[in-house]
C-alpha positions in Angstrom: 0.0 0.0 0.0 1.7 3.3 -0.8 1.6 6.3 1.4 -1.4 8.5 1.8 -3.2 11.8 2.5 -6.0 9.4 3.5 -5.9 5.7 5.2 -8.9 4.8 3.2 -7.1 5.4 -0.1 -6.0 2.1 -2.3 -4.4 2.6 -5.6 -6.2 2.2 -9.3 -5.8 3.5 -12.1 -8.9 5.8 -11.9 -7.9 6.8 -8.5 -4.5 8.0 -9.9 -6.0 10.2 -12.6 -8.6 11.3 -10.1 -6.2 12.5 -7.7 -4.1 14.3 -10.5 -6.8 16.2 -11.1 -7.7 17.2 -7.6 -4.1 18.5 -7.1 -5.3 20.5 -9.9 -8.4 21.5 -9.0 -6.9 22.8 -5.4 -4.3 24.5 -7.3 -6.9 26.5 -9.1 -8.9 26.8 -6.5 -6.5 28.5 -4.6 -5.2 30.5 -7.3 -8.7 32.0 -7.5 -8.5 33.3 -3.5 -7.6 36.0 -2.3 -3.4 36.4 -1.3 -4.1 36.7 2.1 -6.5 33.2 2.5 -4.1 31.5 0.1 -1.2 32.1 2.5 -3.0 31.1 5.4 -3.6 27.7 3.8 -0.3 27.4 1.7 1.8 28.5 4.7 0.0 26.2 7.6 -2.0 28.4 9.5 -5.0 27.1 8.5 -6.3 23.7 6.7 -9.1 23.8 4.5 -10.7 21.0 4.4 -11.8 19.2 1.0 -10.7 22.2 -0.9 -11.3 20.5 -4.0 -15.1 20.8 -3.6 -14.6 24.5 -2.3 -17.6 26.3 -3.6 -19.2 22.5 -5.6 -20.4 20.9 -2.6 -21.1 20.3 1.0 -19.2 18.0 3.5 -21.7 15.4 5.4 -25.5 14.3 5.3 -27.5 12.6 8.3 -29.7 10.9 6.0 -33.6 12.0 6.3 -34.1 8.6 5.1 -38.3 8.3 6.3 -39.6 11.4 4.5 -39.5 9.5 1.0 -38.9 6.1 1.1 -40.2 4.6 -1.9 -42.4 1.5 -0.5 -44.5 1.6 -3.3 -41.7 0.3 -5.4 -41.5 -2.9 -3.1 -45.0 -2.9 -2.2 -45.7 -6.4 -4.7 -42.9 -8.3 -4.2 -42.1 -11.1 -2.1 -40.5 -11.1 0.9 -37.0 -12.5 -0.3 -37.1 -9.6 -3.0 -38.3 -7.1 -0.1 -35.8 -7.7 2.0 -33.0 -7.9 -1.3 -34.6 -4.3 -2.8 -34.6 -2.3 0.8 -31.4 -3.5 1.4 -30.3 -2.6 -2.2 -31.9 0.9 -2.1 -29.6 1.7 1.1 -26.4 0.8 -1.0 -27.0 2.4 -4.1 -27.8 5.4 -2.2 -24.9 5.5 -0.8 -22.8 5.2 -3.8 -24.6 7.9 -5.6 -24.2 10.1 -2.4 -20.8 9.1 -1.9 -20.5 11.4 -5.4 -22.7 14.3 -4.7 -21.1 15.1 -2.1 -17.3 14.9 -0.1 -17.5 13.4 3.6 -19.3 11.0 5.3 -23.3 9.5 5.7 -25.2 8.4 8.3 -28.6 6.8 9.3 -29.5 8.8 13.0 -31.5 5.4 13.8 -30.9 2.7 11.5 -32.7 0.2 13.4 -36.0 2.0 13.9 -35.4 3.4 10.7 -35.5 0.2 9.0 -37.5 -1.5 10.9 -40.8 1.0 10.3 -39.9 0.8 6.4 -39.9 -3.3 6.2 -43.2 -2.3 8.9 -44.8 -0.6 5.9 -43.9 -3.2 3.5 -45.9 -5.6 5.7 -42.8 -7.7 6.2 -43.1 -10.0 9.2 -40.9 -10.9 11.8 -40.6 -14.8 10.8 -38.0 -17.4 11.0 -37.5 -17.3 7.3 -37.3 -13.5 7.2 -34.8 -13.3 9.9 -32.4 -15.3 7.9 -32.8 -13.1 4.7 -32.6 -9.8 6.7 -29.0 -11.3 8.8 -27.5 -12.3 5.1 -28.4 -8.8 4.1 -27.2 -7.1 6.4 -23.9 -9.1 6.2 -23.3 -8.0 2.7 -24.2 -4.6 3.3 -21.4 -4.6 6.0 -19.0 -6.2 3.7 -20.0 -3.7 1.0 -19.0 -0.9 3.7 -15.8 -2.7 4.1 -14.4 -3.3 1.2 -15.8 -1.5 -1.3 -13.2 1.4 -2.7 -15.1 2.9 -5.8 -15.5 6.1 -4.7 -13.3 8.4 -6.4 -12.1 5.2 -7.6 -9.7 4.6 -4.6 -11.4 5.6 -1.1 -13.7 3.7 0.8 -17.5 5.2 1.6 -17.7 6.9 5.1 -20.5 5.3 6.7 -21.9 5.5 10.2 -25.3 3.5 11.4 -26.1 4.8 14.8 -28.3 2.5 16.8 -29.1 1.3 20.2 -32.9 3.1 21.1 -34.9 0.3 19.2 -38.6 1.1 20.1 -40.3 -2.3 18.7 -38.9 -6.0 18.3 -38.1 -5.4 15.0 -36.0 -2.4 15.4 -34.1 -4.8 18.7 -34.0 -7.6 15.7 -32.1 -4.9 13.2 -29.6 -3.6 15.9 -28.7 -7.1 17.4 -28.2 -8.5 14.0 -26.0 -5.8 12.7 -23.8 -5.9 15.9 -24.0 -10.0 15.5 -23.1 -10.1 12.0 -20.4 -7.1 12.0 -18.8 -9.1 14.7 -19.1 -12.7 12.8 -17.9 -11.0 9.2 -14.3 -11.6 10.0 -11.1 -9.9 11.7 -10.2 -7.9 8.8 -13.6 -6.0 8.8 -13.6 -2.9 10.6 -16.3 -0.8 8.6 -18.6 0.7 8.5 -18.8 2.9 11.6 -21.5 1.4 13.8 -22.4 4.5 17.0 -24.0 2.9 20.0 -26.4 5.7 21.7 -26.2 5.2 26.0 -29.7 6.7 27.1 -31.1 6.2 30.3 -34.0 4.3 30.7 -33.8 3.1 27.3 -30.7 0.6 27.5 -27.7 2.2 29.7 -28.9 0.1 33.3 -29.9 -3.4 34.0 -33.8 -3.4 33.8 -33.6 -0.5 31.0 -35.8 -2.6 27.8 -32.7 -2.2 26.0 -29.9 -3.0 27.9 -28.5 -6.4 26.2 -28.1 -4.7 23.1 -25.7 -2.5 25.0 -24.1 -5.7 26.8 -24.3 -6.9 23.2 -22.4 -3.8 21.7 -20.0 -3.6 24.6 -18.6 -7.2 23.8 -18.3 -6.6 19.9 -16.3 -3.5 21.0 -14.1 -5.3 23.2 -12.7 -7.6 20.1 -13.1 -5.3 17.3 -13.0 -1.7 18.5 -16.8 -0.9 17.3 -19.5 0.4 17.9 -18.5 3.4 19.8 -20.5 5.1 22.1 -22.6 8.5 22.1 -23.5 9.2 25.0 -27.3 10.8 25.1 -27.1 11.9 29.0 -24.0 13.9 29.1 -24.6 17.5 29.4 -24.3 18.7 26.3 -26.4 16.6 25.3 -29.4 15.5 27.9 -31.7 17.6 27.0 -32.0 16.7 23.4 -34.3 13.9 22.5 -32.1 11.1 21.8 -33.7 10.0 18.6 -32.3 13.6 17.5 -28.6 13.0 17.7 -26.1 11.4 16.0 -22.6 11.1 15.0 -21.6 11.4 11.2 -18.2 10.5 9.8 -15.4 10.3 12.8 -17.5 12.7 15.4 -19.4 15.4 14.0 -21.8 16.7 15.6 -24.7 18.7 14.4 -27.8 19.1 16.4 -28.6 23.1 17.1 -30.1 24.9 14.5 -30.7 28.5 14.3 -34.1 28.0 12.5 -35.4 26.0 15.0 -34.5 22.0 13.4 -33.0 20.9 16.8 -31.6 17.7 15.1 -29.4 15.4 13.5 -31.8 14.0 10.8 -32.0 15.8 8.0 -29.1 17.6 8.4 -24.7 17.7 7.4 -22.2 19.9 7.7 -21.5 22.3 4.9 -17.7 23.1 5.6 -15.2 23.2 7.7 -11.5 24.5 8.4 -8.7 23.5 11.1 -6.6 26.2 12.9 -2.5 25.3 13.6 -2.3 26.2 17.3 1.1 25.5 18.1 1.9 28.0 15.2 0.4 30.1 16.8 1.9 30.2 20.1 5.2 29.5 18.4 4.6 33.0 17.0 3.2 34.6 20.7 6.1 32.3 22.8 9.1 34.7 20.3 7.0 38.1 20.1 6.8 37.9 23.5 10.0 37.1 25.6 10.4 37.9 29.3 6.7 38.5 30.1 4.0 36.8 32.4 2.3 33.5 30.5 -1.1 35.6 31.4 0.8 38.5 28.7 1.7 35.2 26.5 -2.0 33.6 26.9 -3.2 37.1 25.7 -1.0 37.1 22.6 -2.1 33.6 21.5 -5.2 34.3 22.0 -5.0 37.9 19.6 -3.6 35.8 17.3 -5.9 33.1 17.2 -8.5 36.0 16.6 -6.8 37.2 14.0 -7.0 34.1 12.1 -10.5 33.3 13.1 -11.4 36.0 12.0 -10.3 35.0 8.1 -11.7 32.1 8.3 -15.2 33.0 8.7 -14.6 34.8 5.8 -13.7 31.4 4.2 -16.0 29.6 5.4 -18.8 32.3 4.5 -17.3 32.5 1.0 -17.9 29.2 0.6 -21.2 28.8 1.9 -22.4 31.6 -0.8 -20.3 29.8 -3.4 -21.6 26.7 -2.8 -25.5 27.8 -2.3 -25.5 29.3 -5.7 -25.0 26.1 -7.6 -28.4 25.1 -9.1 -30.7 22.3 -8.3 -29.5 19.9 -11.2 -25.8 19.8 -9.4 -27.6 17.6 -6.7 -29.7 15.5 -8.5 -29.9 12.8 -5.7 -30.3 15.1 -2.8 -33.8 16.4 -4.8 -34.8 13.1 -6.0 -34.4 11.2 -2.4 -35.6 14.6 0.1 -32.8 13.4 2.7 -32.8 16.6 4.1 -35.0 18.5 6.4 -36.5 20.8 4.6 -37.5 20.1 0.7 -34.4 20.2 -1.6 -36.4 23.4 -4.2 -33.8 26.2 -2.9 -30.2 25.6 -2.4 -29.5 28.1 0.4 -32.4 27.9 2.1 -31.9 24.2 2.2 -28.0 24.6 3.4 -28.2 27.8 6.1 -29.5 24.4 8.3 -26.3 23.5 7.9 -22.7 23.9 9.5 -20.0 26.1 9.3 -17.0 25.1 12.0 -14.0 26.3 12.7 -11.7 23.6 13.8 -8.7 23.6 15.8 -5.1 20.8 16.4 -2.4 20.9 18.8 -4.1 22.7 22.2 -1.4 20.1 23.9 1.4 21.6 22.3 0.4 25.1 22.1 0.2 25.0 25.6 3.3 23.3 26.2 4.5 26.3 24.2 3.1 29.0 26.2 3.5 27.5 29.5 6.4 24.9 29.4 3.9 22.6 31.4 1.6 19.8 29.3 -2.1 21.5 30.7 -3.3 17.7 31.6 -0.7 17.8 34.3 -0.3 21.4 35.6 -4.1 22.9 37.3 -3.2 26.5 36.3 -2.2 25.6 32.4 -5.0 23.0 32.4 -7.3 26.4 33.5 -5.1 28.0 30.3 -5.8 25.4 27.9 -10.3 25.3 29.2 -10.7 28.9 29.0 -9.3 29.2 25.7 -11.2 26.8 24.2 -14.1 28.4 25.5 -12.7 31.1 24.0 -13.0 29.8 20.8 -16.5 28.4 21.3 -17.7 32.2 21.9 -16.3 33.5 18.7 -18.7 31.0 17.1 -21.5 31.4 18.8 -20.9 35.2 18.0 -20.7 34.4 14.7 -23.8 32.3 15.0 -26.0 35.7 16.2 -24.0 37.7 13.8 -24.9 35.9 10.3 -27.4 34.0 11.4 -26.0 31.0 10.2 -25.0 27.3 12.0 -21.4 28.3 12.9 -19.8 25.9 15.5 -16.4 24.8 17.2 -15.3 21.7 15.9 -12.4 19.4 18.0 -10.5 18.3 14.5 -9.7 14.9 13.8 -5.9 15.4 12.1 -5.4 12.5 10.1 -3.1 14.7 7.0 -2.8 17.8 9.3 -1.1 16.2 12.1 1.6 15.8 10.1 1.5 18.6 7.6 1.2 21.5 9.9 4.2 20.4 12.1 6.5 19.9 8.5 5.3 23.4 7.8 6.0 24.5 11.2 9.8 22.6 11.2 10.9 24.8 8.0 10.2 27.9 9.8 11.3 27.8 13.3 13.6 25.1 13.0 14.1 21.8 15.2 15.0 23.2 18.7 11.3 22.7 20.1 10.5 19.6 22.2 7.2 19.8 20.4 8.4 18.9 16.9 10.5 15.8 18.5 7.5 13.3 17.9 6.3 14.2 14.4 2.9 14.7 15.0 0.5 17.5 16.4 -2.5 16.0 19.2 -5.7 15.8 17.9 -7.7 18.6 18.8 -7.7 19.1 22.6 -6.5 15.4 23.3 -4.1 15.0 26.1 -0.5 13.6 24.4 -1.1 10.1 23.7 2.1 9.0 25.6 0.7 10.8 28.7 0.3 7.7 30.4 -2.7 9.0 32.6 -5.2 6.5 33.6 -8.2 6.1 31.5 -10.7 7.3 34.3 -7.8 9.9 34.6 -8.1 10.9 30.6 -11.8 10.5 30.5 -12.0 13.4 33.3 -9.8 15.5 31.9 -11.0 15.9 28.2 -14.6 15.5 29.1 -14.0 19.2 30.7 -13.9 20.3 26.7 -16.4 18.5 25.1 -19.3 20.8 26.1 -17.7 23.5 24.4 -17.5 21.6 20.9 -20.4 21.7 19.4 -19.7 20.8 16.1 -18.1 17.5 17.3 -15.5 16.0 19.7 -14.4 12.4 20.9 -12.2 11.0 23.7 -10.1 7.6 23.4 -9.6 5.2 25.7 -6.3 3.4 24.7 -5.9 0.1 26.0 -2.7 -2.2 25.8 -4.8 -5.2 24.2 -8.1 -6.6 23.7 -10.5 -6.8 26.4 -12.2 -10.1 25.5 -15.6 -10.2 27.4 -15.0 -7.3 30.0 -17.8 -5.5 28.9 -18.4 -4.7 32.6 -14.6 -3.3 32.7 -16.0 -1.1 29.6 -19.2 -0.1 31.0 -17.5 1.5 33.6 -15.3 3.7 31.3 -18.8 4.6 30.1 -20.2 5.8 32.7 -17.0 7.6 34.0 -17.5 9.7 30.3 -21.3 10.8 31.1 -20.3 11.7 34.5 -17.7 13.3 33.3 -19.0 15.1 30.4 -17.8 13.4 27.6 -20.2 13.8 24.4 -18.8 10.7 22.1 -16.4 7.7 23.4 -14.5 5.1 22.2 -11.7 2.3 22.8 -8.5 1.4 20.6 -6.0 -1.3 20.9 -3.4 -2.4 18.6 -5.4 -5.1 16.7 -2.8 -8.0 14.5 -4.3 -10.1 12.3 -3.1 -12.7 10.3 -3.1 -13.0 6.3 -2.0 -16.7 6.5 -4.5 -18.4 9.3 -6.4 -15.0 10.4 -5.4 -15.6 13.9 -5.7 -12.0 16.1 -3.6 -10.4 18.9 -0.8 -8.7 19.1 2.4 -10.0 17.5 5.1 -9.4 14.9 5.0 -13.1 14.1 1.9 -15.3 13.9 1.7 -17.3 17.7 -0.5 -19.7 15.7 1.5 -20.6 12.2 4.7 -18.4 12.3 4.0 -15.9 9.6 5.6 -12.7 9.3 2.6 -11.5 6.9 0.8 -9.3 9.4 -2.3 -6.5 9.1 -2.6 -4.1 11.5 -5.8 -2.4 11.8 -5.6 0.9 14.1 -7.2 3.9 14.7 -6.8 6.4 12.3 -8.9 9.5 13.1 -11.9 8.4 13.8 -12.1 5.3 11.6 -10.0 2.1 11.9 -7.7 1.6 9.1 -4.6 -0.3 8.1 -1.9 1.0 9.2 0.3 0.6 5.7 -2.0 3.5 4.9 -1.5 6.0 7.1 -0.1 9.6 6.7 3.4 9.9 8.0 1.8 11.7 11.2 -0.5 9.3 12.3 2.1 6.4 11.6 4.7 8.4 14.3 1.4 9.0 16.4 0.6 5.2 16.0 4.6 4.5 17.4 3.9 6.8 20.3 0.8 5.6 21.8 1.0 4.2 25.4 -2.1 2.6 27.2 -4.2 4.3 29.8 
């Protein structure tokens, strides 16, 4: 596998020419800004995000998959060919989305959501139909998996949250896609399956769903998924939970300044990462020989400074983008998948996001300080109220345009590595920061901290109110936890408690191309061989680690367990 901007990537031919003309499209794009946005991106200040559909497309789509289902089409048929076109339907939607538009899909409840369509189609719950609905949703897993067509190289982004099932069928549909995703095999690890923790619904013993969540729970201890979104944590209790969702590797979009409180129906439009440690580089030598209060208020000046362009960005390309026609999304109209009927562009896209996004709070504040702000009280006071910080310019921005701005913790798959090459060529190597290769992820303590994971938990769940456009905490363990779901559960419920909005658990994960055994080992325990795939954490999703960027590949060397 050669090296990539993305983990998902593998090569063809199509790919190849695809992604020579991306590097030209970006190019162009770019060429067409203005000097002073093209040097913010060019010179690692700022990352724009999919630039190659800046101003063609939005970002991500919760779909609004009940307001025009087409039963009618499966009405006659028989129940095998019921179960084969619904099924069929879901995947062919999401290859023709995967090219509309350019980052991830979800379903908000995939199992109630299927199970009041095959309700509607008058499908019963029988023996018979049990079987074709499990071998369905087995190939529709392995289609997430291994299926690389889009853009001819990369994988589909795909997240199915479930876990609130409100009739047997929809307890059928979750249990069967956690049963078969765990049966499929060692080497699949997609699509993204998001368990929601709700009180009363499935989080405590007695709660009508709580053995799917045993259920999940023990899938996650061998194969890293589902994660978990937790629907009691404070930013998000007082949300229905049937209203939230994660899409792609934590986004988050629930708010809505005109009044659609809810994931369904909803995506991001853009969204653009901020190089912190640049920035308090910049404040650390402007400012020698003064209090870190005189530093804090440097970096924070700065930060402003650079915020304040990228609104500009990001509003740019919400006009840009809203003055396309109709017949550029010719799926979106034809399937209604988002909230409000697809007749007017803009009035269809102000319900969704604009985030600003940010990397490196770790480092900056080792910067600033000389302290790492998970293990020093005053910088880890430093490090909260500037992220609040940030989270008031956007809801500023939010009153000021009336538009769905938010604060988004950034996943840094390319960027960890590309803002801290940037950031090597112009203040050279003699910063303790650069030694690793990598920036954190968003405001992630280092992942060498070697904190305990109750320890971690508490800390970053002090930040996750404050990210409203999406944020996630790892627990990193030193190897699978075969059957502890009770070890996990208590992780769990140490995130609500703690704040935490979205939670989930890595370990290295080996597997063997010879036998398939699993574990962790340079040579097979079970046959000998050397010929080894290691599935990991990327940025959200779980790759193989042959593909990732040169950051997360040093991050991957650094990692430590909790």
């Amino acid at each position: 596998m050669r090296n990539n901007d993305n983990a998902a990537n593998r090569y063809s031919y199509i790919g190849e020419i695809y992604s020579l003309g991306e590097q030209l499209k970006k190019k162009l794009i770019l060429e067409g800004m203005p000097e002073k946005w093209r040097k913010l991106n060019e010179e690692g200040y700022i990352h724009i995000h999919d630039l190659d559909a800046y101003g063609m497309t939005y970002n991500c789509l919760t779909f609004n998959i009940l307001e025009d289902f087409p039963c009618e089409k499966f009405n006659a048929l028989t129940d095998e060919k019921k179960v084969a076109g619904v099924f069929g339907y879901i995947t062919n939607l999401m290859t023709d989305m995967g090219n509309e538009q350019s980052g991830g899909m979800a379903f908000a409840n995939f199992d109630d959501e299927l199970a009041k369509i095959f309700a509607q189609l008058n499908l019963s719950l029988s023996d018979v139909n049990k079987w074709l609905i499990s071998a369905a949703m087995c190939e529709l897993i392995l289609w997430c998996n291994d299926t690389h067509t889009r853009m001819g190289q990369t994988s589909y982004y795909v997240t199915f949250n479930i876990g609130l099932a409100g009739s047997d069928f929809a307890r059928f549909i979750a249990y069967t896609l956690i049963d078969e995703f765990e049966k499929c095999g060692e080497t699949v690890f997609k699509p993204n399956i998001v368990f929601k923790v709700k009180k009363g619904t499935n989080r405590f013993k007695g709660d009508k769903n709580y053995d799917l969540f045993v259920k999940a729970l023990l899938c996650t201890a061998k194969k890293m998924i589902p994660t978990y979104l937790l629907c009691d944590c404070e930013e998000d209790k007082n949300i229905p939970p049937e209203r939230l969702a994660v899409m792609g590797c934590r986004t988050r979009v629930a708010d809505d300044v005109f009044g659609h409180t809810t994931s369904i129906g909803r995506g991001n439009i853009d969204n653009i990462s901020i190089n912190l440690p640049r920035l308090a580089l910049e404040a650390e030598i402007e400012t020698c020989n003064v209090s870190v209060e005189e530093k804090m208020q440097a970096f924070t000046q700065k930060w402003d400074e650079v915020a304040a362009t990228v609104k500009d960005i990001l509003l740019d390309r919400f006009e840009k983008v809203c003055s396309r026609n109709l017949t550029d999304f010719p799926i979106n109209a034809r399937h209604k998948l988002w909230c409000v009927p697809f007749d007017d562009i803009k009035h269809v896209f102000k319900h969704g996001t604009l985030s600003i996004g940010f990397i490196g709070l770790s480092e900056a504040m080792e910067v600033i300080t000389g302290k790492r702000f998970y293990l020093d009280a005053q910088t880890c006071v430093y490090a909260l109220g500037f992220v609040k910080h940030m989270r008031e310019y956007c809801d500023f921005l939010r009153r000021q345009y009336n538009l769905n701005f938010s604060l988004l913790a950034t996943s840094g798959e390319l960027i960890s590595g590309r803002f801290i090459e940037k950031d090597r060529v112009v203040f050279g190597e003699n910063y303790s920061i650069f030694n690793k290769g990598f920036y954190t992820n968003s405001f992630h303590v280092n992942v060498d901290s070697n904190l305990s994971a109750f320890k971690k938990i508490e800390v970053e769940g002090m930040f996750h109110e404050y990210c409203n456009g999406g944020s996630i905490t790892y627990v990193e363990l030193g190897e699978a936890p075969i059957s502890n779901d009770e070890g996990l559960r208590e992780y769990i419920e140490c995130a609500v408690n703690s704040g935490v909005h979205y939670l989930g658990f890595n370990f290295p994960k080996d597997v063997c191309k010879e036998c398939g055994a699993s574990g962790v080992f340079d040579i097979c325990p079970v046959c000998g061989s050397s010929k080894i795939t290691r599935i990991r954490r990327v940025s959200g999703y779980l790759e193989i680690l042959d593909g990732f960027t040169s950051g997360k590949k040093n991050e991957e060397k650094t990692r430590r367990a909790n």
